[in-house]
C-alpha positions as CSV (number, residue, x, y, z in Angstrom):
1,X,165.4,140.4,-42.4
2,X,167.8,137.2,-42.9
3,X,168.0,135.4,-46.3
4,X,165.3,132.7,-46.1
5,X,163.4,134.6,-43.6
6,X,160.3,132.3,-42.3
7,X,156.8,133.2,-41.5
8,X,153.2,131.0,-41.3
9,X,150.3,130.7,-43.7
10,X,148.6,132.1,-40.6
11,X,146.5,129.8,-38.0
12,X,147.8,127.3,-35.1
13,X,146.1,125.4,-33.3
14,X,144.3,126.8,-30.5
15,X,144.9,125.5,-26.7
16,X,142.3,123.2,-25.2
17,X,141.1,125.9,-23.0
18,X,140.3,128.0,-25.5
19,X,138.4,125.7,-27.8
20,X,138.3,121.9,-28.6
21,X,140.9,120.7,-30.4
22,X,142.2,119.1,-33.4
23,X,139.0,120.3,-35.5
24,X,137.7,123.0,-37.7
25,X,134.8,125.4,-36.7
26,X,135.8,123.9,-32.8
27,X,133.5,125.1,-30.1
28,X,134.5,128.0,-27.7
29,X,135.1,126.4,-24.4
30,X,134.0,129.8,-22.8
31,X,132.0,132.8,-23.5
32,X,131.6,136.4,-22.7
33,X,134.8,138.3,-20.7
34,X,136.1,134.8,-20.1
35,X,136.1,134.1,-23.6
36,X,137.6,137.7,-24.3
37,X,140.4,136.7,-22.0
38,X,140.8,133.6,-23.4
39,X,141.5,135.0,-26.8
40,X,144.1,137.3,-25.6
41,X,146.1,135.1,-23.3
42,X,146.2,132.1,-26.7
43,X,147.1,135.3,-29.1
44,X,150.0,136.2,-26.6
45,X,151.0,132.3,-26.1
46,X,151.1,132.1,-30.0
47,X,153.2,135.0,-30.8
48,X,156.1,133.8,-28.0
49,X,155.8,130.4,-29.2
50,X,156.2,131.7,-32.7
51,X,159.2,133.4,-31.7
52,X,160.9,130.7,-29.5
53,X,160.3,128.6,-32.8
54,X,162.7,131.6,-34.5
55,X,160.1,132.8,-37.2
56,X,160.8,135.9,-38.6
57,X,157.2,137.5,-39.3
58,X,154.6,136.0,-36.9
59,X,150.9,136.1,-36.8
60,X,148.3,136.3,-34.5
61,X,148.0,132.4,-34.8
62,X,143.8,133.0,-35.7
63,X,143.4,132.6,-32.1
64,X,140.2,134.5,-32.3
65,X,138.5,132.9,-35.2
66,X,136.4,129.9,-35.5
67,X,136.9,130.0,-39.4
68,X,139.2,131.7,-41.5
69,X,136.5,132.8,-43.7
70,X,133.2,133.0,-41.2
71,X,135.8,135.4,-38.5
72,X,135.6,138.3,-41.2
73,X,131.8,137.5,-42.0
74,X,130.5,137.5,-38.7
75,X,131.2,141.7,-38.8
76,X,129.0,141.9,-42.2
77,X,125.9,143.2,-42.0
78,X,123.6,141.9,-45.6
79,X,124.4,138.5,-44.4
80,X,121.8,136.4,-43.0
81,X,123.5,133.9,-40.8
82,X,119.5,132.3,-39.3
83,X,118.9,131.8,-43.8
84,X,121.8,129.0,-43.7
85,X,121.7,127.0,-47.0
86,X,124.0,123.8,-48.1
87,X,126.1,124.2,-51.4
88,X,128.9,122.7,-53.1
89,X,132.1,124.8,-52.6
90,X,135.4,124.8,-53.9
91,X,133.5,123.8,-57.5
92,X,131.8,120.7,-55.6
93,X,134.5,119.4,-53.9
94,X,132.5,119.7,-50.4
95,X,129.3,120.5,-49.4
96,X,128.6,122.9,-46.6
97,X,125.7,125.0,-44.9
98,X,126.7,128.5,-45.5
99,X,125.2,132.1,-44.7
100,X,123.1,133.8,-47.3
101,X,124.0,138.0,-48.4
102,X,120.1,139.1,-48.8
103,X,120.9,142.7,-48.8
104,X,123.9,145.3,-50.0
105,X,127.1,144.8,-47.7
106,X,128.9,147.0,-45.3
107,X,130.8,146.5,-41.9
108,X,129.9,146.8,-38.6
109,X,132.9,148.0,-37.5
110,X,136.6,146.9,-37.3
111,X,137.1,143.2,-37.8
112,X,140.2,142.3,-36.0
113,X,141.2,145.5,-34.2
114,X,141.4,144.0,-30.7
115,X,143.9,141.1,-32.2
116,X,146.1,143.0,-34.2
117,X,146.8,145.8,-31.6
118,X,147.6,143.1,-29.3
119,X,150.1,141.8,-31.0
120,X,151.7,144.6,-32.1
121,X,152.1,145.8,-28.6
122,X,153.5,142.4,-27.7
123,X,156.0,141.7,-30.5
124,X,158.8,144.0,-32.0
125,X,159.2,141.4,-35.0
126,X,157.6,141.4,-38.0
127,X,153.5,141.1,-37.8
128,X,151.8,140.0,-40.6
129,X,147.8,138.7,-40.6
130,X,145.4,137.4,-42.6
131,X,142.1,137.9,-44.3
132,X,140.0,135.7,-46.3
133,X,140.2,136.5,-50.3
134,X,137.6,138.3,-52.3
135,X,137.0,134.9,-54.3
136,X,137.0,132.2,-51.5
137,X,134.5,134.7,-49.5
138,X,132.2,134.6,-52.7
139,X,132.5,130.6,-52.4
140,X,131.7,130.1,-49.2
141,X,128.8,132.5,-49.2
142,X,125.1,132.3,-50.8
143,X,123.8,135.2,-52.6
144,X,120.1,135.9,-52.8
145,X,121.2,139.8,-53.2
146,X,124.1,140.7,-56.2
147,X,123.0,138.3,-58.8
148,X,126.7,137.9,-59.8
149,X,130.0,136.2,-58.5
150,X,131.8,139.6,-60.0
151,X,129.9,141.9,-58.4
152,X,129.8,140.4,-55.3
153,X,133.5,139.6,-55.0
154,X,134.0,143.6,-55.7
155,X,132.0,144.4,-52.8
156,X,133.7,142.0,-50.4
157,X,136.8,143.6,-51.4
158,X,135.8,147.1,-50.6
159,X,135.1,145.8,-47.1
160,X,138.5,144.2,-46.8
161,X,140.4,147.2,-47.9
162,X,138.8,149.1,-45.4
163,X,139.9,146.9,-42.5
164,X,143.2,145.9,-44.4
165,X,143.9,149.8,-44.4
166,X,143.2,149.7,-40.5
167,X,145.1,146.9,-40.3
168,X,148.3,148.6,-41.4
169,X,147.4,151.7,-39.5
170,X,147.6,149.5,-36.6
171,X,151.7,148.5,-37.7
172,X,150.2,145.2,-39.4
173,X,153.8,144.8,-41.8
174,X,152.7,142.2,-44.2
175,X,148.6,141.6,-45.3
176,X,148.2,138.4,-46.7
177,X,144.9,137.5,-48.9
178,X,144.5,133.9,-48.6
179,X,142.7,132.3,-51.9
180,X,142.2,128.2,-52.0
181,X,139.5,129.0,-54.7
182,X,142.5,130.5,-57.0
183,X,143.2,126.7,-57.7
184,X,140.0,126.0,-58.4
185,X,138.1,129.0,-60.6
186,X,141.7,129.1,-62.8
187,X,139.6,130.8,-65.5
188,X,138.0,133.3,-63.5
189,X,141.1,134.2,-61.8
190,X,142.5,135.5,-64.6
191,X,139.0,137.5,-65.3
192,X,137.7,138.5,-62.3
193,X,139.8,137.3,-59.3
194,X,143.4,139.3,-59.4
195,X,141.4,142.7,-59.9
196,X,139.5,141.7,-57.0
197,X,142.5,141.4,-55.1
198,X,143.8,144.9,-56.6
199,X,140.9,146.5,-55.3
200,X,141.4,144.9,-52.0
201,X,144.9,146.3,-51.5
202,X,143.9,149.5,-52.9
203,X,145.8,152.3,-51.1
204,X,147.9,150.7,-49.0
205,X,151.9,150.7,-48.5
206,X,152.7,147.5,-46.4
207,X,153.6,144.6,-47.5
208,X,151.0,142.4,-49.3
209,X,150.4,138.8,-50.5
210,X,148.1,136.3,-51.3
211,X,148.0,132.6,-50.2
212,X,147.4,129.7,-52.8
213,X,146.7,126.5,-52.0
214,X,145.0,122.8,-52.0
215,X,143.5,123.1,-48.4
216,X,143.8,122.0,-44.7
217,X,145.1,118.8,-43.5
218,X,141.7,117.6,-43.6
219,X,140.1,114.2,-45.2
220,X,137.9,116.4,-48.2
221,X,141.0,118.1,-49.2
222,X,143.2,115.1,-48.9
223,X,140.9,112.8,-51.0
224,X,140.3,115.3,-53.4
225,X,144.2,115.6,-54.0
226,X,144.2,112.0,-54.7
227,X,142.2,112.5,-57.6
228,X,144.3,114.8,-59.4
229,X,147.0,112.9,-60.6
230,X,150.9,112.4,-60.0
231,X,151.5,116.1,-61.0
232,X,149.1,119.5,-60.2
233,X,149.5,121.9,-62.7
234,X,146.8,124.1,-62.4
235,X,149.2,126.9,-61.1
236,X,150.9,126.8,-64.4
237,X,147.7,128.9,-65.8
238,X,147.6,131.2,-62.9
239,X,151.2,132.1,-61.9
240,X,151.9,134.5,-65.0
241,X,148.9,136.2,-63.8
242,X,149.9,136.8,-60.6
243,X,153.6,137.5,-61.8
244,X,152.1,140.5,-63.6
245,X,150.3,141.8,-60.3
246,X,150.6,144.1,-57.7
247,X,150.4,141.8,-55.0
248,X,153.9,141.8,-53.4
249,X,154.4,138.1,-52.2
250,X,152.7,134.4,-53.0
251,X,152.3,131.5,-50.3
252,X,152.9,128.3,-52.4
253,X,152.6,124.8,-50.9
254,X,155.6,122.8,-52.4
255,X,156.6,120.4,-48.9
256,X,155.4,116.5,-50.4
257,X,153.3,118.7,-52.9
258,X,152.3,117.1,-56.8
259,X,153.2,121.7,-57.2
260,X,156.2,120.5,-60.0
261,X,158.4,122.8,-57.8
262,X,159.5,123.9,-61.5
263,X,156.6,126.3,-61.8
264,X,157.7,128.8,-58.8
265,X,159.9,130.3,-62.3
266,X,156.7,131.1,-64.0
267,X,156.6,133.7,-60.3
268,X,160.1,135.8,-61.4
269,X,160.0,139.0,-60.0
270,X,157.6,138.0,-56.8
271,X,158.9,137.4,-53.1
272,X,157.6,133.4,-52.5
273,X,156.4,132.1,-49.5
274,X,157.9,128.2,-50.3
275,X,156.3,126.7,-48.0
276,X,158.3,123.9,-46.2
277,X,156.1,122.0,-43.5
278,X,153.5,119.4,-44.4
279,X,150.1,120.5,-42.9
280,X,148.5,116.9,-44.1
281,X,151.0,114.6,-42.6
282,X,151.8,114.6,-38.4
283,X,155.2,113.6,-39.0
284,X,157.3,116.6,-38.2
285,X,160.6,117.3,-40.4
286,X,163.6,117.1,-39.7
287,X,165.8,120.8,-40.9
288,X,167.0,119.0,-43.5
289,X,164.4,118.2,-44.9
290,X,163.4,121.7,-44.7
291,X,166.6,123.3,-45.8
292,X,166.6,120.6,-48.6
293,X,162.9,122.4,-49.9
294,X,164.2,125.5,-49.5
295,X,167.5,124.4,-51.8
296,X,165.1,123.2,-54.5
297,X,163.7,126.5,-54.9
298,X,166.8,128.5,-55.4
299,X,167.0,126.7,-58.3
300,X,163.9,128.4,-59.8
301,X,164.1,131.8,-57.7
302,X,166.4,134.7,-56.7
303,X,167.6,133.5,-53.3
304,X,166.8,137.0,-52.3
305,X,163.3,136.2,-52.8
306,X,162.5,133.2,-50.7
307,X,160.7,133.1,-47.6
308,X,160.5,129.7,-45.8
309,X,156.7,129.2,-44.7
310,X,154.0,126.4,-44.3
311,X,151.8,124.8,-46.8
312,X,149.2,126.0,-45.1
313,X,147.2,127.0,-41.8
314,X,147.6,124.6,-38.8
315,X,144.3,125.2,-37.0
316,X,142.9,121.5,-36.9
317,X,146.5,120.3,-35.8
318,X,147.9,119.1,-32.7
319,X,149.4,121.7,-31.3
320,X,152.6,119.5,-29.9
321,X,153.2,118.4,-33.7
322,X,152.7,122.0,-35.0
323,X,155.0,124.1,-32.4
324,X,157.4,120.9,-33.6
325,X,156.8,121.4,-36.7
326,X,157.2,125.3,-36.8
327,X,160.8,124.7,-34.6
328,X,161.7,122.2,-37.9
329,X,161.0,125.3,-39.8
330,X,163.4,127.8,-37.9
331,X,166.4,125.5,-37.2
332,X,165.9,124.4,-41.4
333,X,165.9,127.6,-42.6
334,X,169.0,128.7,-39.9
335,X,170.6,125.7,-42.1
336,X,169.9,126.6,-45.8
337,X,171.7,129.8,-44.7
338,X,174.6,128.0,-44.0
339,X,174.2,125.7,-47.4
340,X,172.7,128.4,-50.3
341,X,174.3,131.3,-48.5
């Protein structure tokens, strides 16, 4: 892999044919074989575009998700998705009407086998994919069943190692965990949340990391960072944590983040997803500007160590901005090789 090798959080936007756009939890605009088809042909379309855009490890975009969360619970059986129930999630910051766990969990069967043998077969670069976090499952979920956040999170990760070790059987190279509650629950990350994630990755030998961040694009999330003040520390109390883990890489916003890009140190010894593309804004960056991120954080990491990436998933984007956006990323990062080299 080059120096400054670039990948994605992990969703795009998905074509209007597929399902409406520029939303969250956007209808399917087919069903059945036809939806099936869709699926594949937006997959295939996301990986070449990807490509064209010259990133290094690509994804299968989430093409075949509504949710990033609700795509892995939708092959859970204990979950009651008829007993829907609105909570506060993300310690309040939104409310939503989630799915209820009424009984002990287990699979149905393989989650996301049809997507990632796809793109295996149709891409000879890097594949990485994503699967919702012990923690930010247990947040988005309501449990009438476990009677603890602990025990509950524990079970959700024996489910995801199973698929993650699937997932690698089927030449998956990098498994990514991705975790907005980690910036949230800072306490019980430390306690609770990083073993959750060991267990998760339990047995396997690919590549793995976990995604931290303050949200989508969306207006919640972007209000709710207004509130926080000029400067968001709460990764300085988890990142020694997750220095000390065995989770092999961490996706950190830091494009117009309040992240003092300073605290990427307190991750020494960790490959870092820096991510270099604004999710909440439409403007799309020039490379400079992404080579100019990039340069900031070889001041507070081994070169070696960097990956260029995206704040976070793009699924409620445009999808003109985004593929713009993602070509900013490639020809950026093509440029800090030329500048940090």
């Amino acid at each position: 892999m080059p120096l400054f090798a670039t990948t994605i959080a992990g969703s795009l936007p998905k074509p209007a044919w597929l399902a409406e756009p520029n939303r969250l939890w956007a209808p399917w605009r087919a069903a059945g074989a036809a939806l099936a088809d869709a699926k594949r042909d937006a997959t295939l379309l996301a990986l070449k575009l990807q490509e064209d855009c010259g990133i290094d490890t690509v994804t299968d975009g989430e093409q075949s998700r509504q949710h990033f969360v609700h795509g892995f619970l939708e092959f859970v059986d204990g979950i009651d998705f008829a007993r829907k129930v609105e909570i506060g999630i993300r310690a309040d910051r939104y409310k939503a009407m989630v799915p209820t766990v009424t009984s002990a969990l287990r699979l149905k069967t393989r989650v996301h086998a049809r997507e990632a043998q796809l793109a295996r077969a149709h891409t000879t670069r890097k594949l990485k994919f994503t699967l919702p976090g012990p923690m930010t499952i247990v947040d988005t979920v309501a449990d009438a069943h476990y009677g603890d956040r602990t025990k509950m999170a524990m079970a959700f990760a024996d489910l995801l190692n199973a698929e993650a070790r699937a997932l690698e059987a089927d030449g998956v190279d990098v498994i990514q965990f991705d975790e907005p509650a980690f910036n949230v629950y800072l306490r019980e990350v430390e306690e609770w949340g990083i073993d959750a994630l060991h267990r998760a990755i339990e047995g396997l030998t690919c590549t793995t990391a976990v995604h931290i961040c303050y949200g989508y694009g969306i207006k919640a999330n972007i209000d709710w960072k207004a509130t926080l003040g000029s400067e968001w520390r709460q990764y300085e109390q988890i990142f020694p944590a997750l220095a000390k883990s065995r989770i092999g890489q961490v996706s950190v916003e830091c494009r117009n983040s309040r992240v003092p890009i300073a605290l990427l140190k307190l991750l020494d010894g960790k490959d870092v997803q820096v991510g270099a593309i604004d999710v909440a804004s439409e403007k799309i960056e020039s490379p400079d500007e992404v080579a100019a991120v990039i340069g900031e954080a070889t001041k507070y990491l081994a070169k070696e160590s960097i990956i260029a990436g995206t704040n976070c998933g793009m699924a409620p984007m445009r999808w003109d901005i985004a593929f713009g956006k993602l070509g900013a990323l490639g020809k950026g990062a093509e440029l800090a090789r030329k500048r940090f080299a």
